[in-house]
PAZAMAR-149170 format. One record per residue (C-alpha): residue number from 1; y, z, x. Coordinates in pm, whole numbers, plus 32768, in hexadecimal, padded with zeros to 4 digits. Example, Ala and Ser with C-alpha at 12.3 -4.5 7.8 and 13.67 -1.06 7.14 Angstrom:
PAZAMAR-149170
ATOM     k     py     pz     px
ATOM     1   7E3E   830C   84CE
ATOM     2   7F96   82CA   8557
end
This chain:
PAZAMAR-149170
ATOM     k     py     pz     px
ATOM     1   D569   5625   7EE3
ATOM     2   D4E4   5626   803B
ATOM     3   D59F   569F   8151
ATOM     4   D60E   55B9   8266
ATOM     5   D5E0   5653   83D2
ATOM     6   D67B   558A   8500
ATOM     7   D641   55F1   869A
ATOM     8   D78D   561F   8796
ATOM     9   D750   5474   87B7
ATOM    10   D791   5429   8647
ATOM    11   D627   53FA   8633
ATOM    12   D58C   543C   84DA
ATOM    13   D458   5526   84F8
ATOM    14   D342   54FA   8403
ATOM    15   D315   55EF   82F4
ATOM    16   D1DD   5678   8359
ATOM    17   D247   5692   84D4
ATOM    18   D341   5770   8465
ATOM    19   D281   5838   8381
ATOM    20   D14E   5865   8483
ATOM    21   D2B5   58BC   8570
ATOM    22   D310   59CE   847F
ATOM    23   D1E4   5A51   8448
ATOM    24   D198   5A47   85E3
ATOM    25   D2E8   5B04   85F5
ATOM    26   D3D2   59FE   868D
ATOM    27   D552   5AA5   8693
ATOM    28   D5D7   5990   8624
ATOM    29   D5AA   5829   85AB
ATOM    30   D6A8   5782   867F
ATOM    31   D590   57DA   87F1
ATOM    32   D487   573A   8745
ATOM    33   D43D   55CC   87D0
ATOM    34   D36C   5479   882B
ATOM    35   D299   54A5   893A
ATOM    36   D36E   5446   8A96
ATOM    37   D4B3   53FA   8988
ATOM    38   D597   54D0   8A78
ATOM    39   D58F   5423   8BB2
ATOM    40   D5FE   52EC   8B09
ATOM    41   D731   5393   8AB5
ATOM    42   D77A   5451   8BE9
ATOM    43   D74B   5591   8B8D
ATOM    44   D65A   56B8   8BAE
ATOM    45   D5A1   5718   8A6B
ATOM    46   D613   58A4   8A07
ATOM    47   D4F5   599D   89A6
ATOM    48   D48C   59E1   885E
ATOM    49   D37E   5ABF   8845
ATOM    50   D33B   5C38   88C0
ATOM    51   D4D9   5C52   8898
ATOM    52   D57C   5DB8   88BD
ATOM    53   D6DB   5D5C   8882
ATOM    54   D72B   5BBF   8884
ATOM    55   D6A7   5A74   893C
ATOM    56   D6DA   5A47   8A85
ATOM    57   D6C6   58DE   8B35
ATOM    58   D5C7   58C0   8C37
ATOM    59   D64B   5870   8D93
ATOM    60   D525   578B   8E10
ATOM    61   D449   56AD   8D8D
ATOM    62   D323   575C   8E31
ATOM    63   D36B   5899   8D72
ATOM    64   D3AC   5819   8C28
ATOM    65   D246   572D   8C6A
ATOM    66   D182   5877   8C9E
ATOM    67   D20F   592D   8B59
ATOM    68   D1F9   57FF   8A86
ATOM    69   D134   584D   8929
ATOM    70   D08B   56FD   8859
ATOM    71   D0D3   5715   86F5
ATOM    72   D030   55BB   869C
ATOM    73   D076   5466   8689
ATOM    74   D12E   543F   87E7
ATOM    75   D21B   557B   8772
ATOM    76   D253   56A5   8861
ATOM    77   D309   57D8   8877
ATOM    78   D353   58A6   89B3
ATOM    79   D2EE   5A31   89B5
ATOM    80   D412   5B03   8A7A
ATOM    81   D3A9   5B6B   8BD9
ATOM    82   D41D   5CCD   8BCB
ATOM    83   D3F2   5CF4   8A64
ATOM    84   D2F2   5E12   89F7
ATOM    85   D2AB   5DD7   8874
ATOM    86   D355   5D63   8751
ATOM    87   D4BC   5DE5   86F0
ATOM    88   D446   5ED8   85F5
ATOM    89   D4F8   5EF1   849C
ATOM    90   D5D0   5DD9   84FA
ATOM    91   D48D   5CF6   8541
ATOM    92   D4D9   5BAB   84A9
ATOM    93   D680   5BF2   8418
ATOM    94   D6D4   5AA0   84B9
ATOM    95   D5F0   59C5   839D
end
């Protein structure tokens, strides 16, 4: 059965978006979205990669443009500002 993964929005993200996600290190499925999908909706986008402890929402659009990651077909992710690496052991509990 293949696992359904949805974005903060209620937007369903392709299989292999999520996967290459995962495998990239994202924290968590739910920061993972359409390219320019949170400024229809009024909200920041939270990081998702290079997290120490959990996602934080970017406060500007010009800061969450300059850590934005492509992960194909118009889908993007946003690495954490003040994040230095990967949360260790706990890399990937959120999938």
């Amino acid at each position: 059965m293949e696992t359904r993964y949805e974005n903060e929005f209620g937007t369903e993200i392709p299989e292999h978006i999520a996967k290459k996600g995962k495998e990239m290190g994202c924290y968590k499925p739910a920061y993972i979205y359409i390219d320019g999908e949170w400024m229809k909706h009024g909200k920041f986008p939270a990081s998702n990669l290079n997290i120490k402890e959990k996602s934080q929402r970017f406060r500007d659009a010009a800061s969450a443009e300059a850590h934005k990651v492509n992960l194909g077909d118009g889908w993007v992710v946003f690495k954490s500002p003040s994040g230095s690496g990967t949360r260790g052991s706990k890399k990937n509990d959120i999938w």
